[in-house]
matplotlib code that plots the C-alpha trace (Angstrom):
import matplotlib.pyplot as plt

x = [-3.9, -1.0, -0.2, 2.6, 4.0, 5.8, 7.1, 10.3, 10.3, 12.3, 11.1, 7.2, 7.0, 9.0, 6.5, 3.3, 4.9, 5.5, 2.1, 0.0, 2.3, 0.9, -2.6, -1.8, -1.4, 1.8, 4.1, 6.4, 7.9, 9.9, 11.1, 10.9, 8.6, 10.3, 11.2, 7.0, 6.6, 9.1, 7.2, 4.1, 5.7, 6.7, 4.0, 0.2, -1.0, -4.5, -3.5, -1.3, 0.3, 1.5, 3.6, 3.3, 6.3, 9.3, 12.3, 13.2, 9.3, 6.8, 3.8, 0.8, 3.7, 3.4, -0.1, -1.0, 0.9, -0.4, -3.7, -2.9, -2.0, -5.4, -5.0, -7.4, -5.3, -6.8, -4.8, -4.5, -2.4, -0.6, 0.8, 1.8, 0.0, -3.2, -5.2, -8.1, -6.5, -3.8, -6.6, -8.6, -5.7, -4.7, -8.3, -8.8, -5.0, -7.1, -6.7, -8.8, -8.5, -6.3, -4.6, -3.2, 0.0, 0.5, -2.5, -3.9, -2.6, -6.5, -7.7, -5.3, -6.2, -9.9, -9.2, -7.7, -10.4, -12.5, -10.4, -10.1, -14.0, -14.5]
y = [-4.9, -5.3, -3.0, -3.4, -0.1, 0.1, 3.7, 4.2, 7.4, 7.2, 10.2, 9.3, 5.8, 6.7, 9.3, 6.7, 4.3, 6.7, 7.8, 4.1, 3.2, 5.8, 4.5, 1.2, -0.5, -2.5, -1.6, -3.3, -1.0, -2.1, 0.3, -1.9, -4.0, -7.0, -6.3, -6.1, -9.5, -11.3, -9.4, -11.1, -13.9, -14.1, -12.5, -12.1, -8.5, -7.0, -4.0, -2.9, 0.5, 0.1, 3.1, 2.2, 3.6, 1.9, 0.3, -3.5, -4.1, -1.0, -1.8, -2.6, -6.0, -6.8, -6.2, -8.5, -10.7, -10.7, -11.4, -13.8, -15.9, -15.9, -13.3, -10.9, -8.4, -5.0, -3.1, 1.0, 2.4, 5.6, 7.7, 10.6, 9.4, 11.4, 10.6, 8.8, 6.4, 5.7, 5.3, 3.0, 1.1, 0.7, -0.1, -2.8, -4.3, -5.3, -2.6, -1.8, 1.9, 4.8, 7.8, 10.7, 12.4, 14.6, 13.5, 14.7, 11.9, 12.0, 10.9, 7.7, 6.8, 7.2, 4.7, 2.4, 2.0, 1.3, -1.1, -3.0, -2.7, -4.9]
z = [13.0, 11.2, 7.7, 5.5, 3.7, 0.6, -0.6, -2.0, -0.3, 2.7, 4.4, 3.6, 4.5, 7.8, 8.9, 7.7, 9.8, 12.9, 12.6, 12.2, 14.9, 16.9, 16.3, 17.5, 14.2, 14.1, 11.1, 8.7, 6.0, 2.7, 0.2, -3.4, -4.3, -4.8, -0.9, -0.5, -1.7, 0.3, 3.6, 2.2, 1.8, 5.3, 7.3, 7.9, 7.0, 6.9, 4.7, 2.9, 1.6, -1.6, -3.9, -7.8, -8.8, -6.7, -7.9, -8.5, -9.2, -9.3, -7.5, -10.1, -10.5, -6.8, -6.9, -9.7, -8.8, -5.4, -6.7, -9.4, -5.9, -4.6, -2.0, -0.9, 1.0, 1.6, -1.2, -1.1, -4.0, -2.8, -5.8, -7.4, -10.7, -10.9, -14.0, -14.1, -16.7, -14.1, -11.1, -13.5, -14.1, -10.6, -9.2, -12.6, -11.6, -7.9, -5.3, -3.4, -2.8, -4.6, -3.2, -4.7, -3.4, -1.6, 0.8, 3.8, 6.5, 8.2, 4.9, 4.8, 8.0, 7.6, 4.0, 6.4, 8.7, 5.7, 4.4, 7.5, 8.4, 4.5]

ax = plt.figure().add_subplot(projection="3d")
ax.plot(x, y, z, "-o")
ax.set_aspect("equal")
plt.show()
């Protein structure tokens, strides 16, 4: 299975990718999410990992406009914003799933099993 992560935060999406990787998914990571369209772009994923607030394009962009395309990519929203307005949002825009930060990396990985069981 291969996931694409987008999270501006350097230290974060490193340690994601370390530990998917050592669950035997294989791992792009971007850091913008103008980057996270041009991986989508040029790849097959079966998830993806996407931050909502990233620079060049936050991530409710790259998420509508990955939908507006057709595409029904596995989307989990991983985020610092925490109000149900903002999950709402999020979930209306087309993901699939929404996570708070700071997270408990056993509960991202049991959302990703879910995601890729759909």
């Amino acid at each position: 299975m291969r996931i694409l992560i987008a999270e501006d935060e350097q230290d974060l999406n490193r340690i994601l990718a370390e530990r998917l990787k050592s669950e035997h998914y294989s791992v792009d990571s971007c850091y913008n999410g103008q980057d996270a369209l041009d991986y989508l772009d040029s790849a097959e994923y079966d998830a993806l990992i996407l931050d909502i607030m990233m620079p060049v394009m936050d991530g409710l962009t790259v998420l509508k406009k990955l939908r507006s395309r057709g595409s029904s990519l596995p989307v989990l929203l991983l985020t610092a914003n925490d109000r149900v307005d903002d999950r709402v949002r999020g979930l209306d825009a087309g993901a699939n799933d929404y996570l708070v930060k700071p997270f408990a990396y056993e509960e991202l990985s049991a959302r990703i099993r879910v995601l890729l069981r759909k």
